[in-house]
C-alpha positions in Angstrom: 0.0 0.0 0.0 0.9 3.4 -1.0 1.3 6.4 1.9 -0.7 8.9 1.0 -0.2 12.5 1.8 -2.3 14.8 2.1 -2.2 18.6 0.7 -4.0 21.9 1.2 -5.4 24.5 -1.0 -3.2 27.7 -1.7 -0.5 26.3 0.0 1.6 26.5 -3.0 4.6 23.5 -2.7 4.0 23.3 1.4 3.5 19.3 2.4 2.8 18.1 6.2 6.3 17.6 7.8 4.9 14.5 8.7 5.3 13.6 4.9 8.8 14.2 5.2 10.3 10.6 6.2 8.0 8.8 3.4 8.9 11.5 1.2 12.5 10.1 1.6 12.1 6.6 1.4 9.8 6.7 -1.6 10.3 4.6 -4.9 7.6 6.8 -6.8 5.6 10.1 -5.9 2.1 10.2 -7.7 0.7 13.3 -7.6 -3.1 13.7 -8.2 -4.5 15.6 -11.2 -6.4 18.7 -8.7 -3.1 19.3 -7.2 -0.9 22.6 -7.2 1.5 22.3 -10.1 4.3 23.9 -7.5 3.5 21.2 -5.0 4.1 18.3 -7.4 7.3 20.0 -9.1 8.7 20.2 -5.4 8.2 16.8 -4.0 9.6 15.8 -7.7 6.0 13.5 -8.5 4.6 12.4 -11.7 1.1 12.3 -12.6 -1.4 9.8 -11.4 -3.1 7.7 -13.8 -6.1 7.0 -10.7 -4.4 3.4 -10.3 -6.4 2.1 -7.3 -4.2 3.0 -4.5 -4.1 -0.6 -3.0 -2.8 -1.9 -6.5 0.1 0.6 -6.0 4.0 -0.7 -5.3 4.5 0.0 -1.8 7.4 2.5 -1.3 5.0 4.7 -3.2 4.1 8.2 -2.1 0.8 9.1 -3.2 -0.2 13.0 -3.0 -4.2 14.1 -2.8 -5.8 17.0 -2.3 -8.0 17.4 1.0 -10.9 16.0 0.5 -10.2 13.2 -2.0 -11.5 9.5 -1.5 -8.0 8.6 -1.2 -7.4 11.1 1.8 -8.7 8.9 4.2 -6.2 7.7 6.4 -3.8 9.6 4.8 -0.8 11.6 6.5 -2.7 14.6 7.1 -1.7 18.7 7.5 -1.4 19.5 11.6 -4.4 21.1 13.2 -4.1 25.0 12.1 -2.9 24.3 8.5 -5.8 26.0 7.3 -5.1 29.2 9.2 -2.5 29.8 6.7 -4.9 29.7 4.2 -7.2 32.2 5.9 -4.1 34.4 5.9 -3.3 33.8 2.4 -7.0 34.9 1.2 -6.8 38.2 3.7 -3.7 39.0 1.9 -5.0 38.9 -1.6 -8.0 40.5 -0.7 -5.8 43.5 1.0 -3.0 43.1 -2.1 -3.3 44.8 -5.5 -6.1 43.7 -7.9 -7.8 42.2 -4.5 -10.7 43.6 -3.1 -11.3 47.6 -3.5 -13.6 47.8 -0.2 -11.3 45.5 1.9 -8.2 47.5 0.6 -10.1 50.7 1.7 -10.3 50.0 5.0 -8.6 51.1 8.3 -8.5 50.2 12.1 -11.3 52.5 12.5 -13.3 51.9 10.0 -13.5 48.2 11.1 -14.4 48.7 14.3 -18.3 48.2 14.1 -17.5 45.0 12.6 -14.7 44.2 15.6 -18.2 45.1 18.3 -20.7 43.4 15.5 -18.8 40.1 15.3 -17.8 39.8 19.1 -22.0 40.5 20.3 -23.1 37.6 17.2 -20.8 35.2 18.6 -21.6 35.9 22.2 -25.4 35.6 20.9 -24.2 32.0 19.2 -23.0 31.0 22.5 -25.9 32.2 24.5 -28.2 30.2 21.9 -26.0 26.9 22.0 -26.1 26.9 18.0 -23.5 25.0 16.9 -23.7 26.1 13.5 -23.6 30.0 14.4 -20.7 29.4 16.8 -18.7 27.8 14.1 -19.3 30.9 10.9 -19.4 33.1 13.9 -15.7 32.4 15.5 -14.6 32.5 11.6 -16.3 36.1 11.5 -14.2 36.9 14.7 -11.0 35.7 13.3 -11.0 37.4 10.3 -11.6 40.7 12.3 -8.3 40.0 13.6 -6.3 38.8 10.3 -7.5 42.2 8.9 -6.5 44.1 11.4 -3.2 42.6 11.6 -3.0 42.6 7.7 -4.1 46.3 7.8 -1.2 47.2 10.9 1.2 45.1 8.7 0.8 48.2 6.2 1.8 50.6 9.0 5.0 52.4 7.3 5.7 53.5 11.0 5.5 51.0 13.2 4.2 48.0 11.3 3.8 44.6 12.4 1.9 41.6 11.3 0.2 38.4 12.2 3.1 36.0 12.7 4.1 39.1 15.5 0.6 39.4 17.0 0.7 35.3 17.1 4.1 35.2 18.9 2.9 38.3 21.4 -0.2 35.3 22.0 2.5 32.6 23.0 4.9 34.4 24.8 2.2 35.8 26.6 0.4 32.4 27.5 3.8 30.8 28.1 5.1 33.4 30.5 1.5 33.3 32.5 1.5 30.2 33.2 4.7 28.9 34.8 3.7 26.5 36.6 2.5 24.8 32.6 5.6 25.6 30.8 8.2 26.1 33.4 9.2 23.7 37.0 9.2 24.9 40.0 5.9 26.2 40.2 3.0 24.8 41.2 -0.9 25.6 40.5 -3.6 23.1 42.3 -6.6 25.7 41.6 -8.3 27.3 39.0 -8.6 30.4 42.3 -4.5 30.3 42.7 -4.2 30.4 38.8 -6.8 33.7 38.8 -4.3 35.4 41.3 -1.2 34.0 39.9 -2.7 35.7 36.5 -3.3 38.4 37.9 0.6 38.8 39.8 2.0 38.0 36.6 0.2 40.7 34.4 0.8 43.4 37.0 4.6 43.1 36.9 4.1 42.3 33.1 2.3 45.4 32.5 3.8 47.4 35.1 0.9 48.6 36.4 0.4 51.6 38.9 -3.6 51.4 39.6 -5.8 47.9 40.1 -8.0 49.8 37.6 -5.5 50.0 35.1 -6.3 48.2 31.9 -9.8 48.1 32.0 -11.5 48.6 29.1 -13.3 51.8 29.2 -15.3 51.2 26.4 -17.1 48.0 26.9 -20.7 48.2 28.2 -21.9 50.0 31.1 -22.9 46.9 33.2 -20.0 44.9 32.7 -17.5 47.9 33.2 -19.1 48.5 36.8 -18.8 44.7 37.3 -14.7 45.1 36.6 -14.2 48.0 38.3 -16.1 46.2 41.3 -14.0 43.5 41.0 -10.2 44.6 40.5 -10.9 46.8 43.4 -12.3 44.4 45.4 -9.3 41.9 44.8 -7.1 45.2 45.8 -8.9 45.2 49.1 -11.3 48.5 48.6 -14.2 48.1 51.0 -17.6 47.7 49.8 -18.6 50.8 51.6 -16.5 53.0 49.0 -18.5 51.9 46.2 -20.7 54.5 44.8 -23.4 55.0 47.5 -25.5 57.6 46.0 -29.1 57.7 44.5 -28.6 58.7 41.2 -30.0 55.9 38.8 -25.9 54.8 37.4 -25.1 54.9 41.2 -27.3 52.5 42.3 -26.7 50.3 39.0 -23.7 50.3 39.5 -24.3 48.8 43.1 -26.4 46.3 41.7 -23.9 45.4 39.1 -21.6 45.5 41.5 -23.1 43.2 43.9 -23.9 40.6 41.3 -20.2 40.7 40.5 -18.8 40.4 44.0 -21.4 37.6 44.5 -20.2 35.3 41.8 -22.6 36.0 39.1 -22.5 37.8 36.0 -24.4 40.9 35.8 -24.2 41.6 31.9 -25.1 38.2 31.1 -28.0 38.4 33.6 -29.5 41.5 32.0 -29.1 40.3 29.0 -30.7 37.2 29.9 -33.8 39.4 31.5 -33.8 41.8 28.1 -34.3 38.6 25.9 -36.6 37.2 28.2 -38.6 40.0 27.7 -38.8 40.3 24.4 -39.7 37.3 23.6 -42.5 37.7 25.8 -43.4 41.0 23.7 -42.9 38.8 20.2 -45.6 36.4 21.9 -47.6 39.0 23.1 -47.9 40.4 19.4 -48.7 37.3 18.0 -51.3 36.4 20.3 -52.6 40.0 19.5 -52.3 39.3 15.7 -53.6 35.6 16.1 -57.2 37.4 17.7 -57.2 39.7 14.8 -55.6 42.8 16.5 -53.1 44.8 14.7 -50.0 44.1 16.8 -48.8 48.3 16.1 -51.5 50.0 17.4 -52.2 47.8 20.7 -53.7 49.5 23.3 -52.4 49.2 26.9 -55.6 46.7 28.1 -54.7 45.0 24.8 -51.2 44.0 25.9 -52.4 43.0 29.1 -54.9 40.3 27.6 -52.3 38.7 25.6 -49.4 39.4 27.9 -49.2 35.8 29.1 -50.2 34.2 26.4 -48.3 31.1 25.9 
């Protein structure tokens, strides 16, 4: 029996390292007709006549495109392969002769998409659709392979994704010793919040337990992490905002959802789609009774309020 080796799309002459030994060994390399003509000149393969594989000397390296009956079993790419491909399409979209609206845009111009794609996945998550969380995490990466492809432009301080990748592991290496390092030890996911949170502090070199916190995420949340950096830097409850004003005493609320263990965006969020769903019914109930569901009065929406 042949091994058989299997390719990616766009990846030019790139083979799974894996490949490499029976690469070496190999009396003949049969390359598949689909293939990239730069992947079959590098491993040095002929053409494939679609011999069945099993008929096949063995020694014989057969090459297939992902995807091909013959791929199964194969020697396969390592997880991630395709990420280069997702990089190889943002950088012809962004390249000359790409794309003229994805070459137009900047960091600013893609940040409604950055806050779009972020609140569709969360949604995806919140609705445990599969299917959404899979096209919705692609959405979410590709917010960050343009940017990166976009900063990668930069002629004053340019970087690109292979930096912001290698920013990702030496920051996941060095935050977690007692993973990648000896001598350290971690029993709790509690000692390894603390830990984190020693670690990015001397990282960051960080004056204030508010520092870092993003300012511009939602109302609700940003109470909940003021309330708690503060709290895990020892500032009483009693010096939280204390006032009557309505964003005082949210903020108190939030606050005390926080510092109880709970999670007061995702409980408001929970309450606001609760409730409109019970408005959706509520209209449909309305429209089911021969009422037109825009000009309800308030007696009307009381009859069909609980209307299952």
């Amino acid at each position: 029996m042949p091994a058989v080796v299997v390719t990616c799309p766009r990846r030019g002459a790139a083979l799974p390292a894996a490949a490499v030994p029976a690469l070496r060994g190999a009396v003949a390399v049969l390359a598949a007709p689909e293939l990239d003509p730069a992947a079959v000149a590098a491993a040095g393969a002929t053409p494939w006549d679609g011999t069945d594989p099993a008929a096949l000397p063995d020694g014989t390296v057969l090459l297939v495109p992902a995807g091909h009956p013959a791929a199964a079993g194969g020697i396969e790419p390592p997880d991630g392969h395709a990420l280069l491909d997702a990089v190889a399409v943002m950088d012809r979209l962004r390249s000359p002769g790409g794309c003229p609206w994805d070459a137009e845009q900047t960091h600013t111009s893609l940040l409604r998409y950055l806050v779009e794609e972020a609140y569709e996945l969360y949604q995806a998550i919140e609705d445990d659709d599969r299917t959404e969380l899979r096209e919705e995490l692609g959405d979410v990466l590709l917010q960050v392979l343009f940017h990166a492809r976009v900063a990668a432009e930069d002629p004053g301080s340019p970087f690109g994704i292979d930096d912001v990748a290698t920013g990702l592991v030496d920051k996941l290496v060095g935050r977690h010793p007692h993973v990648f390092a000896s001598g350290e030890r971690v029993v709790t996911a509690a000692d390894q919040d603390r830990r984190w949170d020693e670690l990015k502090r001397t990282e960051k070199q960080r004056d204030s337990s508010v520092d870092g916190v993003a300012m511009a995420q939602p109302a609700v949340a940003l109470a909940a992490k003021l309330a708690s950096r503060t709290a895990k830097a020892g500032l009483p409850a009693d010096l939280l905002p204390g006032g009557d004003e309505p964003g005082e005493r949210l903020f108190r609320l939030a606050a005390a959802v926080q510092l109880a263990g709970g999670d007061p965006e995702a409980a408001l969020r929970t309450a606001a789609r609760a409730f409109d769903a019970r408005v959706r019914a509520a209209e449909k109930a309305a429209a089911a009774a021969g009422r037109d569901p825009h000009t309800l009065t308030g007696d009307d929406w009381r009859e069909h309020w609980n209307t299952p």
